[in-house]
N, C-alpha and C positions, 0 to 999 in steps of 0.2 A: 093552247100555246105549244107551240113548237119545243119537242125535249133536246135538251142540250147534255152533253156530256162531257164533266169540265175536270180538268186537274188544277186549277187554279180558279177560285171564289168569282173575284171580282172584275178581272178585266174579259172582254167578248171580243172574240174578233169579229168585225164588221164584213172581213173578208166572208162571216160566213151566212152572212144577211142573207134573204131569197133574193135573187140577182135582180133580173127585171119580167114582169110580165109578158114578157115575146120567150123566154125562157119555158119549154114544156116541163113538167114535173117531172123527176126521177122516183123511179119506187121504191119507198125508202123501207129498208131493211124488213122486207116481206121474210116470211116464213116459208121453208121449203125443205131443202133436203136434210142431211145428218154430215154433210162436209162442212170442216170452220171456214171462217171467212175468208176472204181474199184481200191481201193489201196489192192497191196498184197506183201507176201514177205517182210515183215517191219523187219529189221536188227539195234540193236537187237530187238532182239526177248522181248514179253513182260515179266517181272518178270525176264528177264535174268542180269546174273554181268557182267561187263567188265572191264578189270582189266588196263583201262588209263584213265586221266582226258580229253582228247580229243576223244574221240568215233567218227568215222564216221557211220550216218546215213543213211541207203538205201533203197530203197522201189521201188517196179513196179507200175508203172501208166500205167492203161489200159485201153485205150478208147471203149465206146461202145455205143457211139451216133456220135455228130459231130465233135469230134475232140476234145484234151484237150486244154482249154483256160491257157496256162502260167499265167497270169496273177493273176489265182486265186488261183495257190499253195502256201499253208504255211506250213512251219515247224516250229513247236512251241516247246524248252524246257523248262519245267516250266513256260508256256506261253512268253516266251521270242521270237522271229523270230530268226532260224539257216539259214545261208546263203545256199544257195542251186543251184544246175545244175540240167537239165533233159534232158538227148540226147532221143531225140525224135523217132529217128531211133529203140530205144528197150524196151522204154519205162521207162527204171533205173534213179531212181532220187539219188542223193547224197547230202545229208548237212552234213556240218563240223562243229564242236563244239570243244571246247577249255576253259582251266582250269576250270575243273570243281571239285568242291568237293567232296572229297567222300562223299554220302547219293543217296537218293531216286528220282528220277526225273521223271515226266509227260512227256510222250510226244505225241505230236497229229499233223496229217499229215490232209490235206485239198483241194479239187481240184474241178473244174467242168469244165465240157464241154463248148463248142464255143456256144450252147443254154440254157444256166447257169444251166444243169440240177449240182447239187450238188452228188458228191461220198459220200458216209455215210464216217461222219470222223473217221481216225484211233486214236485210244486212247490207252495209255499205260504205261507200267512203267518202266524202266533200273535201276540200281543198278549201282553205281560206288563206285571201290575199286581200292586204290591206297597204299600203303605200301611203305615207305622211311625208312625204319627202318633200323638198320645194320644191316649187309647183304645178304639183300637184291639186287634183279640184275635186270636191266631193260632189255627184252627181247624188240630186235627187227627182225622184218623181211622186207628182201627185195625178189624181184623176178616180178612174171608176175603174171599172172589171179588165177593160182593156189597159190600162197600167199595169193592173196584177195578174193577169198573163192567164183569165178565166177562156178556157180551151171549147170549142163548138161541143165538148162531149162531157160536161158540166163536172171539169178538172180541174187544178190550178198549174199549170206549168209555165214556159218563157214567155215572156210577153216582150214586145217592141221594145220596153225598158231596159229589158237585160241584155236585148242583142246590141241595143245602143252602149250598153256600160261595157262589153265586150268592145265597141270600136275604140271607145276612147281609149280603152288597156290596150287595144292594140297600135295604136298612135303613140302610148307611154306616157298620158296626160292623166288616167285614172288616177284615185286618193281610194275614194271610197265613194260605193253606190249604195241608193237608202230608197226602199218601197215601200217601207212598213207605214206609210199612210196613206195607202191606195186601196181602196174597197170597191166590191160591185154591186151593183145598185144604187151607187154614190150622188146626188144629185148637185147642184151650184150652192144651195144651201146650208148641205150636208159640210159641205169644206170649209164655209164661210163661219157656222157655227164650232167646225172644231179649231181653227184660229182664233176666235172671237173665245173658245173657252181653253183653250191651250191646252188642248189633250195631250195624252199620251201616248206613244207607242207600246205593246205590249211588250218592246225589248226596253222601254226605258227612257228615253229622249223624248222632249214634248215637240207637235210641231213647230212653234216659233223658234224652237234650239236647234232644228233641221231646217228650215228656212232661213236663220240668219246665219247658218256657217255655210251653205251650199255655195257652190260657183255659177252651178247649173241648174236650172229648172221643168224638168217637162210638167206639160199639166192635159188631161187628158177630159173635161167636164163639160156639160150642159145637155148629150143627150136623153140620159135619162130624167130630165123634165120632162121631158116629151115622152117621153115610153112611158112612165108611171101612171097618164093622161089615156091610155090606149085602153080598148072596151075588151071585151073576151075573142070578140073577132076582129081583134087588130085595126081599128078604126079609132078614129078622133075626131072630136068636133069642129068643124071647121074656124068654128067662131073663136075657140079658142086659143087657137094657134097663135095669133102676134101676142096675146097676152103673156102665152108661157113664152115664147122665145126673148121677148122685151125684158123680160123678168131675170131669163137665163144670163141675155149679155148684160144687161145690169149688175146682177150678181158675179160674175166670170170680172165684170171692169172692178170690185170690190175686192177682190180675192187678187188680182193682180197688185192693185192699188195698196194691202195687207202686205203683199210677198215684197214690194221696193219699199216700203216703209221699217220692216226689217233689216231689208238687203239692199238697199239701194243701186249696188254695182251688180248685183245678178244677173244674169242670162235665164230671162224665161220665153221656153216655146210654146207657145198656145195648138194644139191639135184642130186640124177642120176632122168630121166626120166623112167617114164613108157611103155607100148606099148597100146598106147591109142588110135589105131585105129584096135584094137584088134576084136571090134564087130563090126565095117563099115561092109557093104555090099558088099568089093572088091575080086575080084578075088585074089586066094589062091597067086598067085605070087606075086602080088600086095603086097600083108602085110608082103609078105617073103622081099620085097626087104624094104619096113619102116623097118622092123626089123633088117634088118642089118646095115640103117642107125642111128635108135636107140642104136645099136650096139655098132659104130662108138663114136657118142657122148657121149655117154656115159662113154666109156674108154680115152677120149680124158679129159672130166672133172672131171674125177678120177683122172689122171697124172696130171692134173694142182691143185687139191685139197693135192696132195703128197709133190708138189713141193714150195707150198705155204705157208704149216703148216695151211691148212685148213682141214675139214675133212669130206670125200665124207660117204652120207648117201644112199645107194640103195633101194626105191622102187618100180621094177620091180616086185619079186616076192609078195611083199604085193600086187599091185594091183591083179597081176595073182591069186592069192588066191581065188578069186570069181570076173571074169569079170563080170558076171550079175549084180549082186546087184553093184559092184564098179564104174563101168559103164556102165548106166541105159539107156543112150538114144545112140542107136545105129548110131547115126549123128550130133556126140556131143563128145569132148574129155576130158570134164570134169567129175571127180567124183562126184557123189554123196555123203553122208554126210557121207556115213559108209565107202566110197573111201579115203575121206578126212581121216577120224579116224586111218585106213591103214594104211596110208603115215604119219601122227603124232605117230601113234605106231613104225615105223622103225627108225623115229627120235630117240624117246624116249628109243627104246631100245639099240641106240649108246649113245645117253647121258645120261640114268640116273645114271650110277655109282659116276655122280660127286654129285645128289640131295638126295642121299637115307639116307645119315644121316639126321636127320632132325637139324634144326639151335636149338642152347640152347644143342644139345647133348652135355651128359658128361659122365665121366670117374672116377668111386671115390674110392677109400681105405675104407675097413671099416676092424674091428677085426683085428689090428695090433700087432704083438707082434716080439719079436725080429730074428724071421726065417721065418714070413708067415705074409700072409694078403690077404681077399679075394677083386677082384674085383668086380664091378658093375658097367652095363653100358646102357645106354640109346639103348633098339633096332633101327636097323635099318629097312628101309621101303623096304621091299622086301626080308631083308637078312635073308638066310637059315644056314652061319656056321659064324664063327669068328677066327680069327686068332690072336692069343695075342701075342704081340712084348714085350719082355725086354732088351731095350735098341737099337740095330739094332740087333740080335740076337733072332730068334722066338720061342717061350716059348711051345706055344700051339696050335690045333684046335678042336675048340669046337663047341657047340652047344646052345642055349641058350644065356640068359645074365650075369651069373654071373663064377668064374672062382677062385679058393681059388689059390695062388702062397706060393709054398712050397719051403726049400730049400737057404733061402734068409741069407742075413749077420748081425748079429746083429749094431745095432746104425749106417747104411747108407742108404744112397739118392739111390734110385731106378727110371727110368723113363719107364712108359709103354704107351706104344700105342695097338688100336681093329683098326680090318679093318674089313668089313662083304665080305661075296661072294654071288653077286648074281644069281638069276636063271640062266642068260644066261654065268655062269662061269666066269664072272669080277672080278677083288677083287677092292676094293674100295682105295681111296692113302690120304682120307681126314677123316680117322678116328678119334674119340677123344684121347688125352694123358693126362698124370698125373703124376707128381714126388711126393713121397712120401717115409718116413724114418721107417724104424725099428726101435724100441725101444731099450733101454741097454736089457743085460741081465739081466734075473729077474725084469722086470717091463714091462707092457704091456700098448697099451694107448687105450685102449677100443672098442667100436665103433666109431669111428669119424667122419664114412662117408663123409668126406670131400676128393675135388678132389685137394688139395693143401697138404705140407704137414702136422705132425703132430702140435696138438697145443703149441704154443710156448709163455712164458713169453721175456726171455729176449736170442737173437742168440751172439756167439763169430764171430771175421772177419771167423775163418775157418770155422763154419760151414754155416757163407754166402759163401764164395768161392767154400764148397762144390754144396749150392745152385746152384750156378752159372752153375757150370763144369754140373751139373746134366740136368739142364735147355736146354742143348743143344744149339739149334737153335732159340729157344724161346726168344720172347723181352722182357718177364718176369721173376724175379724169385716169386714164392707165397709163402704168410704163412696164414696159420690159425690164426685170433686172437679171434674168438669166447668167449665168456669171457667176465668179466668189470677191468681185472687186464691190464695195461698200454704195451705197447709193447719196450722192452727197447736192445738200436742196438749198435754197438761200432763204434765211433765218425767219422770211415773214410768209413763206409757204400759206401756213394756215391762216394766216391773215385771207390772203388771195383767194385761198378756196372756202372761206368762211361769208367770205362777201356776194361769193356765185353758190353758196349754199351744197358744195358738194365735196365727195368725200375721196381721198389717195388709195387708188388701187394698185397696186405690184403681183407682177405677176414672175413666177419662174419655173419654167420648166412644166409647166399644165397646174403647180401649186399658184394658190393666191393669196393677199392678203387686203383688207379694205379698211383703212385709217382714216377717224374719223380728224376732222378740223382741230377740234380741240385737243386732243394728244399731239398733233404738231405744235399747237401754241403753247400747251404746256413744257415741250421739249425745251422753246424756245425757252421761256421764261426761266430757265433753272440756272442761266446766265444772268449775270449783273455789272455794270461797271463799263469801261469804253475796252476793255480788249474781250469783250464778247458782241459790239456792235455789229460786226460782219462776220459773226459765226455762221458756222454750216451746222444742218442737220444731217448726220452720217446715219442712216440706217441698213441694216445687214440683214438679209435676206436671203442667204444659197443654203444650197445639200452642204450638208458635212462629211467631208472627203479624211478628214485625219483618222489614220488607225489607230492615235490613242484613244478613241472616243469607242473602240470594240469591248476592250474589256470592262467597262463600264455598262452598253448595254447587256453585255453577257452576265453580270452581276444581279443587274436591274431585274432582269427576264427568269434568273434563280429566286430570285427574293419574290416573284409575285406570286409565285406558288400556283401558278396555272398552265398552261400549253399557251406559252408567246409565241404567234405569229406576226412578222414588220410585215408590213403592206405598206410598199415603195420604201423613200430614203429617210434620213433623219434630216431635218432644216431647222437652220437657227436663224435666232429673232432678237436683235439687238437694236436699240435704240440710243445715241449716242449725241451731245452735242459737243463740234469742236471748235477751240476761239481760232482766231488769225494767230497764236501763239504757237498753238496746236494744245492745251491742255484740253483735257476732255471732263465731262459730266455726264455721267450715264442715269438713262431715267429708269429705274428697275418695275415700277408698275403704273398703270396707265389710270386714269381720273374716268376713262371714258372706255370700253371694253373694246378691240379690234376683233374683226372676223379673220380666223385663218379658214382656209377651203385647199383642201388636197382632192388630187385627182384619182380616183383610186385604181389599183393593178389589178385587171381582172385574172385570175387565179382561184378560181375556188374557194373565193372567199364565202363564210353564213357572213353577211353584211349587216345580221344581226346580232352578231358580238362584236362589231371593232368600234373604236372609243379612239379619240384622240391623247396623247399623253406627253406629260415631259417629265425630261432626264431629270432625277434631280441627283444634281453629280454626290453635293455631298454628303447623301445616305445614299446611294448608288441603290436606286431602284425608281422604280414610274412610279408619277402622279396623276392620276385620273383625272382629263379637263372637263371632258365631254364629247357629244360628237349628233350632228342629228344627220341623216342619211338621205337624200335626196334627189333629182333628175334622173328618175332612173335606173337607181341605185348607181350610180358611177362617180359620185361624189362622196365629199362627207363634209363636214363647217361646224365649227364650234366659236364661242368669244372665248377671247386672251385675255387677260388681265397684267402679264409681266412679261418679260423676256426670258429668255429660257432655247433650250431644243428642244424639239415638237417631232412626233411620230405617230402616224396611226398604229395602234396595233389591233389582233383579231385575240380576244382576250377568254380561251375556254378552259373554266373551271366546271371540273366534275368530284364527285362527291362519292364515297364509295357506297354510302346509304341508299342517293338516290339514283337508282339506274334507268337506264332510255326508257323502260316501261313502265318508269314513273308517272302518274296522271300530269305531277307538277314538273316533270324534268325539266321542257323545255323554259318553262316562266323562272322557274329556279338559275336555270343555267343563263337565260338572258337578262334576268336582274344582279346575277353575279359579274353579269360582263358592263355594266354600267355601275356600277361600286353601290349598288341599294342594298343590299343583302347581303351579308358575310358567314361561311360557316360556323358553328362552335368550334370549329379547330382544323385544321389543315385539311383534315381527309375525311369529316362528317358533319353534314348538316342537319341530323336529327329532324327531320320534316313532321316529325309524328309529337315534337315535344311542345306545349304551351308557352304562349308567346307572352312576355311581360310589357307592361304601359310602355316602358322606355325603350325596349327595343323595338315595337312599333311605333311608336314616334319617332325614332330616330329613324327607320327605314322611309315614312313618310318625309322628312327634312331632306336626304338625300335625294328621293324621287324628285322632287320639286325643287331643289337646288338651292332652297334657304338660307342664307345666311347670316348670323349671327352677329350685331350689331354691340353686345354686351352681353357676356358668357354668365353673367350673376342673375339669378331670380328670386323669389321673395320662400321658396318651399323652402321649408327649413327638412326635408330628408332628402334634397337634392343637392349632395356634396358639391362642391364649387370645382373640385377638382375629379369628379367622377366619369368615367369615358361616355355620359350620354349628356353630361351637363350642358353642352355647348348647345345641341341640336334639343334640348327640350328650351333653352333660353330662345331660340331659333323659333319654335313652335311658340310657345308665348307669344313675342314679338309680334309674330305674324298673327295670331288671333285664332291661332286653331284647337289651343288647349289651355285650359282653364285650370285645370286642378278639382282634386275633390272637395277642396275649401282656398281658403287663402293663403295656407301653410303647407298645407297637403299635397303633395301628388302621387304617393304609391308608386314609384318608377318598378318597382321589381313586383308589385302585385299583377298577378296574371290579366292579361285586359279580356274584357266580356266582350259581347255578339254586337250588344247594343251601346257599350263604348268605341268600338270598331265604328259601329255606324255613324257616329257622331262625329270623330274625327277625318273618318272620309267625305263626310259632308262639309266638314268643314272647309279641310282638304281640296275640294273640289273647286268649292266657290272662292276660296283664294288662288288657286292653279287660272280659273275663266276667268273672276271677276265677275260670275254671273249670278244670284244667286235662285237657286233651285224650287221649285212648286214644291207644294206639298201634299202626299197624294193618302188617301186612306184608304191603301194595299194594305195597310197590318190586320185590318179589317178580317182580312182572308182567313187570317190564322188563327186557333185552335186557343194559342197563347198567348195572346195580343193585350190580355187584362195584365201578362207578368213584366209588361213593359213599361219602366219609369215613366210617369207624369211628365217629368219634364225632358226626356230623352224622343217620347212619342213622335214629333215633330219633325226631329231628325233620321231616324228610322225611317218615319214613311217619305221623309227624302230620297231618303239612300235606298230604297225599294223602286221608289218611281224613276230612278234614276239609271236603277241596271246595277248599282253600284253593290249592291248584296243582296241575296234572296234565303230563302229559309232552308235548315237542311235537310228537310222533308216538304213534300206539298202542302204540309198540313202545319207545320209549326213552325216559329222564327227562332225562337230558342234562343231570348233575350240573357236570359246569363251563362249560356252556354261560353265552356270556355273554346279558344282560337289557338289550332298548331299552328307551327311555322308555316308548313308549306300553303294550309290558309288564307294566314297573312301577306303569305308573296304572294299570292292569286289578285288578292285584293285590290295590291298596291298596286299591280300588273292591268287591272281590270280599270283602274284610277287612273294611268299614264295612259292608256286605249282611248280615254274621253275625250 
């Protein structure tokens, strides 16, 4: 049996299986001179981005003395130990990492020989970039050796996948790219039974939980049916050929058939193969008859990609384009880097008509008057012409961005859509659109460059219903309220937009806001009696211009005891109804949440501290709404619940304890800028002191944004009036803590390893809705017997999950106690899922 050398018991990577039999053997850590080893091949690469919070680590260990001594390799991120395999037979080592934050990360690899000579240590640096933004789309890939980026010189580096996840970051559509279930030597089977038993990844996530969150799917399977079939001299039985291939698309339609039964609105691309044994050294007949069975499969998993609703991508001729450079070693059926690049260019040139607009594209009106308006529109990435739609009826094809529309009807709704065309003759089906109004006769409304329509004080029900009819398919109708004059609606508003099923966008000044039906009908309702039958709905929407409002934020911004940066202005949010009287009824909170969306000022902002916030005048200081960051980073959106004024701010609190070369600065300093974490006291957060039940509870309640429906619970040492009352009644509520009996909770007893674990798990599956496998990881450890009976379960949740690991390779350290900066890791590594 093949020796392995493991830092962690029980999971293998697969990645480090023997690939496939067309694969010549390396020699595996022979004896020889008195130098230590060599590490080479370090994946990533240094200075390089990787666009997941779990990265797999890889690297060649290659002996050149007496042999590599297991014992002495480490993988270190940010001095941390990554759990690690090294199949010995090829020398490939693999460590797994998991939730990591975006930023900067060390890493450093370590080894020596059976006579301690020392390998000079690898040192280096990765980049992690992750984007959750709207949307944004997690790419994953599945498949065999060529998914995981196994190099003609039996290495693990880039594969097709990464240069693909590279296009879409560079389009601004990336979220986040996922390999970790891509193995070589992988066969139809191999994939069909790890769905079929819901493995894991050795970072944590099983495949169906990477299959049902994905956007995107490559799948890259069926040839190694066929290679695993082949004799020592590269031959197959003729006879057996349709059997395996019949079997392969059979299995390939089941695995597709698995992946829309999770995901139904997925995008998955099915791979054809190439003729990769194009430079072997075989007789001419030889490669004729591979290539017919290349042939074979090929056509076989295009039928099954037709029948699917998957969609077959052919890299044949990309490799043929240059066998030499594509592949390089004539006794190897792997590409090379520029093979790989190939094979991710055939991808991309079936996919990209869905990525070329970029996210934040728009569509806008300017110079309106009552027969014309010219358009403008955000180019596309790659696009050569433009197609201008009015209405479903096409207007134009142009060139350029801009397009004057002549011809039009005075005082009505128009709606247009652009589609681009690109090089390889696609047209695109995810262009930007815009409703917008002509003016009356003899009045024009200037330039208003706005992609909504013209500016409006106060609309009649008809010209909403026109809205409406014009809106089409849209879950909105928009108006422009740019301005500081009040926006005033006629009283059955949300009657109208409740019947066409869609919701009041305002827009001002590049801010927005989205109201739902029901908050207008509830506006209405707050009237009664005949002198509110023909009320208005007044809502107020602009920047606030008064400089009494200065000294108020200048209060606000001292009282939060951290470096306040505004990013842009302050806007108020009034909800008002007024009779035919004029007396007013203000609604101060909404039955139904509204989205505000700011556009944000690029300025050097980390767009990983700003939060949205409101004044609250009369304790003169901010109140933390929310904020989730998205398109781009050039947004930001949160829900409202009242009126109020609203400002983003960029919210950095530093600590004099914890400084930049803190392990936890940054998680610290980013869960302080979203209100989960608070110092001990102004200027120290103690990261080194143990964390009590209730203060991680409460930091959980925060993270997940809980709230408390009845502040009383049944614990009789949980004061009714104590600062964590509310957020453990919160936590009850919701089902994530139980107590240590019925009476019981220990709010101020220190919480344990394996208490942590339980409420993160719980945690979790309240956060998805999903709940969690259960994996027996504790297995691994040393100490797995000091782990309560009845906590086991959740433990090896929170194991399988990514969600906690031990603080040694060796032990979990089930009543070990939890510092703070710990516990914000955790809570950090919990918001990551």
């Amino acid at each position: 049996m093949k020796k392995m050398y493991s830092a962690r018991g029980k999971w293998i990577f697969n990645l480090l299986l023997v690939l496939v039999v067309v694969m010549l053997p390396m020699h595996a850590f022979a004896a020889g001179g008195a130098t230590g080893p060599i590490i080479a091949n370090v994946s990533p690469t240094n200075q390089a981005t990787v666009y997941t919070s779990m990265p797999t680590i890889t690297a060649n260990l290659r002996d050149t003395g007496s042999g590599i001594d297991g014992a002495t390799i480490q993988v270190k991120v940010n001095g941390v130990p990554a759990p690690f395999q090294v199949d010995s037979s090829t020398g490939i080592l693999a460590a797994a990492t998991q939730g990591l934050p975006n930023g900067t990360y060390q890493l450093t690899v370590d080894v020596s020989d059976e006579d301690g000579n020392p390998a000079e240590q690898w040192k280096s640096t990765f980049n992690v970039l992750v984007d959750a933004g709207a949307g944004k789309i997690e790419y994953l890939a599945l498949g065999d050796s060529l998914a995981a980026g196994m190099t003609p010189y039996k290495s693990i580096g880039l594969s097709y996948t990464d240069t693909l996840a590279e296009y879409i970051h560079s389009f601004g559509y990336l979220g986040e790219f996922n390999k970790n279930h891509t193995y070589p030597g992988y066969t139809t089977q191999d994939v069909l039974n790890d769905i079929k038993n819901n493995v894991a990844a050795p970072n944590g996530k099983t495949i169906k939980q990477n299959i049902a969150s994905a956007d995107v799917i490559t799948l890259d399977i069926g040839v190694n049916d066929l290679l695993s079939q082949l004799s020592p001299t590269y031959t197959i039985d003729p006879a057996i050929v349709p059997g395996l291939i019949e079997q392969a698309g059979m299995n390939t339609g089941l695995i597709v058939a698995a992946i829309k039964q999770l995901n139904p609105t997925v995008n998955v691309y099915l791979m054809g193969y190439y003729d990769a044994f194009h430079n072997f050294p075989f007789p001419i007949l030889q490669k004729q008859e591979f290539a017919v069975v290349l042939n074979y499969l090929n056509q076989t998993l295009a039928g099954v990609a037709a029948q699917t609703g998957a969609i077959f991508v052919s890299t044949g001729e990309a490799i043929a384009a240059d066998y030499a450079n594509h592949l390089p070693n004539s006794m190897d059926i792997h590409p090379s880097e520029l093979g790989y690049k190939a094979i991710a260019d055939a991808f991309w040139n079936v996919m990209k008509n869905s990525y070329v607009w970029p996210l934040d594209s728009t569509l806008t009106a300017a110079s309106i008057d009552s027969s014309s308006l010219t358009l403008n529109w955000t180019p596309a990435n790659g696009g050569a012409d433009y197609k201008i739609f009015n209405g479903e009826a096409e207007a134009a094809t142009v060139s350029g961005s801009v397009y004057k529309v002549t011809g039009l009807s005075a005082d009505t709704f128009y709606t247009f859509k652009v589609e681009a065309k690109l090089p390889n003759g696609i047209w695109t089906t995810n262009g930007p659109t815009i409703t917008a109004k002509t003016t009356a006769v003899g009045s024009s409304s200037g330039n208003t460059n706005t992609n909504t329509v013209p500016k409006a004080n106060e609309l009649t029900a008809k010209e909403i219903n026109d809205l409406i009819a014009s809106a089409g398919t849209s879950a909105v109708i928009a108006i422009d309220v740019t301005g500081t004059e009040p926006l005033l609606l006629p009283s059955n508003v949300g009657e109208l937009l409740q019947q066409a099923n869609k919701a009041l966008l305002l827009k001002a000044s590049g801010q927005s806001i989205t109201i739902p039906f029901s908050v207008l009908n509830e506006l209405n309702q707050l009237g009664s009696g005949d002198e509110w039958e023909n009320a208005k709905l007044q809502i107020t929407f602009k920047e606030v211009q008064d400089s009494t409002d200065d000294d108020l934020v200048k209060a606000a911004n001292l009282a939060s005891g951290a470096s306040i940066k505004q990013n842009g202005q302050l806007y108020e949010l009034d909800f008002t109804l007024v009779s035919t009287t004029g007396k007013t009824i203000r609604l101060d909170r909404f039955n139904e949440p509204i989205t505000l969306r700011y556009t944000l000022v690029s300025d050097n902002t980390d767009t990983n501290l700003l939060g949205i916030y409101y004044l609250n005048e009369s304790l003169k200081q901010w109140e933390y709404v929310g904020g989730e960051i998205g398109n781009s980073k050039t947004s930001i959106e949160t829900a409202l619940t009242h009126n109020s004024k609203y400002a983003v701010l960029e919210y950095t609190k530093t600590y004099a304890d914890v400084p930049a070369t803190h392990w936890a600065y940054q998680t610290i300093q980013r869960l302080s800028a979203i209100h989960v974490i608070e110092g001990v006291n102004s200027e120290q957060f103690i990261p080194t002191q143990t964390t009590t039940r209730a203060q991680f509870v409460t930091m959980l309640v925060r993270a997940l944004g809980i709230q408390s429906t009845e502040a009383k619970v049944s614990f009789t040492d949980v004061a009714e009036g104590a600062w964590y009352a509310e957020a453990i009644a919160a936590a009850v509520q919701s089902g994530i803590i139980k107590g240590l009996d019925e009476n019981h909770f220990a709010p101020n007893a220190t919480i344990t390893r394996e208490q942590m674990a339980i409420l993160l798990v719980r945690a979790y599956e309240y956060k998805t809705g999903n709940l969690l496998d259960t994996s027996d990881l504790l297995l691994q450890y040393t100490d797995a017997a000091q782990v309560t009976s009845w906590a086991q379960a959740e433990v090896n949740k929170a194991l399988g999950a990514g969600l906690m690991q031990g603080p040694d390779k060796n032990t979990f350290a089930p009543n070990g106690l939890t510092v703070r900066a710990e516990a914000a890791q955790a809570i950090y590594n919990l918001l990551g899922k």
